[in-house]
N, C-alpha and C positions, 0 to 999 in steps of 0.2 A: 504494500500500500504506500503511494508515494506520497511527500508530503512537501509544499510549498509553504517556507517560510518567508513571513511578513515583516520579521522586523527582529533584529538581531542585538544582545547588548549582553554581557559579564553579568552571570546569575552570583549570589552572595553566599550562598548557603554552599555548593559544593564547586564552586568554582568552575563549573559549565557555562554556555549560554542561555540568556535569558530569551526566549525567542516565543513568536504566534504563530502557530501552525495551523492550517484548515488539510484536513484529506478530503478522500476521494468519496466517500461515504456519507460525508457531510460534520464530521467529528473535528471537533475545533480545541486545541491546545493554546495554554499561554503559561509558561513557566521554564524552570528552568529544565536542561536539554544537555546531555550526556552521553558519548558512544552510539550515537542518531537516536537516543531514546527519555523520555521524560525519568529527572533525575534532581532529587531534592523539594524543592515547592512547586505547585503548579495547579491550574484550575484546566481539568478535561470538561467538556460539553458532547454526551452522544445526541446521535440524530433523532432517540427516542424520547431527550428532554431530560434525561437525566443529568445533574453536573457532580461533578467530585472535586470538592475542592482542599488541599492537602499534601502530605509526603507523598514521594515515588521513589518505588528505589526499580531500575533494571527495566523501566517501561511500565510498572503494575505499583497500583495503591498500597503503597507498606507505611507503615509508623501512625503518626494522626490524622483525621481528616474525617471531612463530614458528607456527606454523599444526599441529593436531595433529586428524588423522584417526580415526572412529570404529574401523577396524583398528589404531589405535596406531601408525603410520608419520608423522612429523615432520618437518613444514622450517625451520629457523630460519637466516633471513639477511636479502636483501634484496628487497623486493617495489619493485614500478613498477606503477599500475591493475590492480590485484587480481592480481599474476601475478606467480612468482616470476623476479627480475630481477637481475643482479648477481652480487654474493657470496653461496654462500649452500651449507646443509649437509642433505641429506635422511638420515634414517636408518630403513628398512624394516623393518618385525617379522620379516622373517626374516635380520637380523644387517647385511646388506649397509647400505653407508656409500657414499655419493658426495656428496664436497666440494669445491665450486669454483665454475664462472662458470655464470647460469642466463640466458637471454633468450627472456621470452614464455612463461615453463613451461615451457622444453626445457632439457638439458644443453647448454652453447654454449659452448666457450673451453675452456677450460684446466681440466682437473678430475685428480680421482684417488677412484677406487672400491676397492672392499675387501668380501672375502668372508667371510664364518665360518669356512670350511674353509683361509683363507691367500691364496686367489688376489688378486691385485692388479690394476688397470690404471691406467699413468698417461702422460697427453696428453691432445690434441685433441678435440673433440667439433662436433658441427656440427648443428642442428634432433634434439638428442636423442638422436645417433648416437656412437658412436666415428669420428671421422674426422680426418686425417691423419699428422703423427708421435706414434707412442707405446709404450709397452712395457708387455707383458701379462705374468704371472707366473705358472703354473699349480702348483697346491699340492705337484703331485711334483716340481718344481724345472725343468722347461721353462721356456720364456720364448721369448718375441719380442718383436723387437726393429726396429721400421721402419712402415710406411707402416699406414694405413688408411683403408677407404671403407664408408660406410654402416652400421656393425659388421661390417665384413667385413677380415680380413688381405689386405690388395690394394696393388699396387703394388712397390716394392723393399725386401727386409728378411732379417732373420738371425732363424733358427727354432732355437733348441738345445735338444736333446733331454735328458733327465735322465739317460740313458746317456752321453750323453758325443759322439752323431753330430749335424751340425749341415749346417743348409742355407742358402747365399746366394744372395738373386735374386729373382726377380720371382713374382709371386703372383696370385692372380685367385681370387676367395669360397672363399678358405681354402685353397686348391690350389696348391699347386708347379706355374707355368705359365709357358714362357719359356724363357730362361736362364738359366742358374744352376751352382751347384757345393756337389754334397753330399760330406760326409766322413765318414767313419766314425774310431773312437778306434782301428781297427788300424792305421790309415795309407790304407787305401783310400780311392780321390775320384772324383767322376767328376763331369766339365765337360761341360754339353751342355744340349741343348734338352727341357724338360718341356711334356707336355700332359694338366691336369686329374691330377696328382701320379703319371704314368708317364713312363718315357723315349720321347724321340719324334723322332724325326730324326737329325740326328747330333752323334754325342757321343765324348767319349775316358774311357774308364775306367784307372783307375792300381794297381795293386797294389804292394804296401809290396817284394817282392822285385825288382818292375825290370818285370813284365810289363805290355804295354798294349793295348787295345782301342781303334781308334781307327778310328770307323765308325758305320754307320746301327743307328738303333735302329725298333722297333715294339713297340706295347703292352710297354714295361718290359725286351721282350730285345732279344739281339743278332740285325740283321735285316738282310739284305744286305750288299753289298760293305763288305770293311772290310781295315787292314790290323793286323797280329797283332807284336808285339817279343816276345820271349822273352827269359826270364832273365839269356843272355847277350846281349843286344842284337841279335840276327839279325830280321830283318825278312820276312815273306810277308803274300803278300796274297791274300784266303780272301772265300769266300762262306760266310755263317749264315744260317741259317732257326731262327726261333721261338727263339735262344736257344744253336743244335749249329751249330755249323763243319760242311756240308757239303761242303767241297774247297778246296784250295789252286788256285788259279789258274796256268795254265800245265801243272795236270797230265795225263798223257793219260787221255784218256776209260777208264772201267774200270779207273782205276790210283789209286789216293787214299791218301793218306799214312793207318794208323791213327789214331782220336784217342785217345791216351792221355795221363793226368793231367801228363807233361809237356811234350806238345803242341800240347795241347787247351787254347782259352783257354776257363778258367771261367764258367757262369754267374754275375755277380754277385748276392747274393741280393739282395729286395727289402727296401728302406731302411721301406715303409710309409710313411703318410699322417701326417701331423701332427696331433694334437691338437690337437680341433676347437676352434673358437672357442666357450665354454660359453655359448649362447644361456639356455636355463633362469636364470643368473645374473645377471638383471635388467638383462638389457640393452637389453630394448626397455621401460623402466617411463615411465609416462607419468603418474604419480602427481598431478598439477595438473590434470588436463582436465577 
């Protein structure tokens, strides 16, 4: 690619010339110039609007420099051959802000992002991902608090809810999966096994007066053998279906205790899914490529 220069003069920084280049492409240089190659300071203009203005070392963006895209979105920090490397700050025309460690044009290290609407995240990042410890803030006052993979909540971690109900334990793409222990702000909890953010297997639920549930679950209810404490501490042991105490165990066929309200152990209501990890909120930006 050949290049006509405009205007020639002793650059300061590495003892090059200071020169204005236009190519054939339409990409317009003005700094300094090295071995026929931009070297030391210099502002590039490509034909798609983009400019870079900053260090070169060897023809390619290295050391400081800020780079501003025809959409108006910005990086200023540290480049390595043409690609944002190190420390460094992108800020998005739609408000979003991430500042921190870049390797190869990806998020890699240690960062912290920020929303218009308030939402936060700050940890890990791994090839442009959220990945391992970090804490997400969501604008109604949620947050997590624990593990990450790939921008996925995964792993071990504490989910608190803006109500006040919280969940610890293990996780898998966004999902309450494993074990764990959710609370509610009346007192209730319940210890047990989740699959894909339902109760699933076996678990014990607690109620703030003394009663407990401690038994298998399916799809989020009470599901099989289980055994039942009542308020005063008395103990039976009952079979449930879908959620309803089907019978007390031991009793004779055709003879079944009534279930009444205080009986009967309650369905727990469902806790619900955690708010989602906001994908739309530039989590996958790949603004370098």
């Amino acid at each position: 690619m050949s290049a006509e220069p405009a205007s020639i003069r002793k650059g300061a920084a590495t003892g090059g010339d200071w020169q204005k280049r236009k190519f054939e492409d339409g990409t317009t240089y003005e700094g300094e110039w090295l071995n026929d190659a931009p070297e030391g300071e210099g502002t590039k203009v490509s034909p798609d609007g983009a400019t870079y203005t900053g260090q070169w070392k060897a023809g390619k963006a290295h050391g400081e420099g800020a780079c501003t895209w025809k959409n108006g979105d910005v990086y200023k920090g540290q480049w390595q051959a043409d690609q944002a490397h190190g420390q460094g700050t992108y800020t998005a025309t739609d408000g979003s802000v991430y500042d921190g460690q870049w390797e190869d044009d990806k998020r890699h290290g240690k960062g912290v992002e920020t929303w218009l609407n308030g939402a936060k995240f700050e940890g890990g990042y791994a090839n442009g991902k959220k990945h391992g410890k970090g804490k997400f803030c969501w604008k109604d006052g949620s947050d997590y608090v624990g593990e990450f993979a790939q921008n996925f909540i995964q792993g071990h971690g504490r989910y608190s809810w803006a109500d006040g109900r919280t969940f610890e334990g293990s996780w898998l793409k966004n999902r309450m999966h494993g074990q764990g222990k959710f609370t509610w702000p009346d007192g209730r909890t319940y210890v047990g096994a989740y699959v894909h953010d339902k109760k699933e297997g076996p678990g014990v639920f607690d109620w703030p007066d003394g009663r407990q549930y401690d038994g298998n679950w399916v799809n989020n209810k009470q599901d099989g053998s289980a055994w039942y404490t009542g308020k005063d501490g008395t103990k039976k042991q009952g079979i449930w279906k879908e959620g309803k105490r089907v019978e007390w165990v031991g009793e004779s066929k055709g003879v079944r205790l009534a279930a009444s309200p205080s009986t009967a152990a309650p369905t727990p209501g469902p806790e619900g899914s955690p708010t989602r990890l906001p994908m739309a909120e530039g989590l996958d930006h790949e603004p370098l490529s």
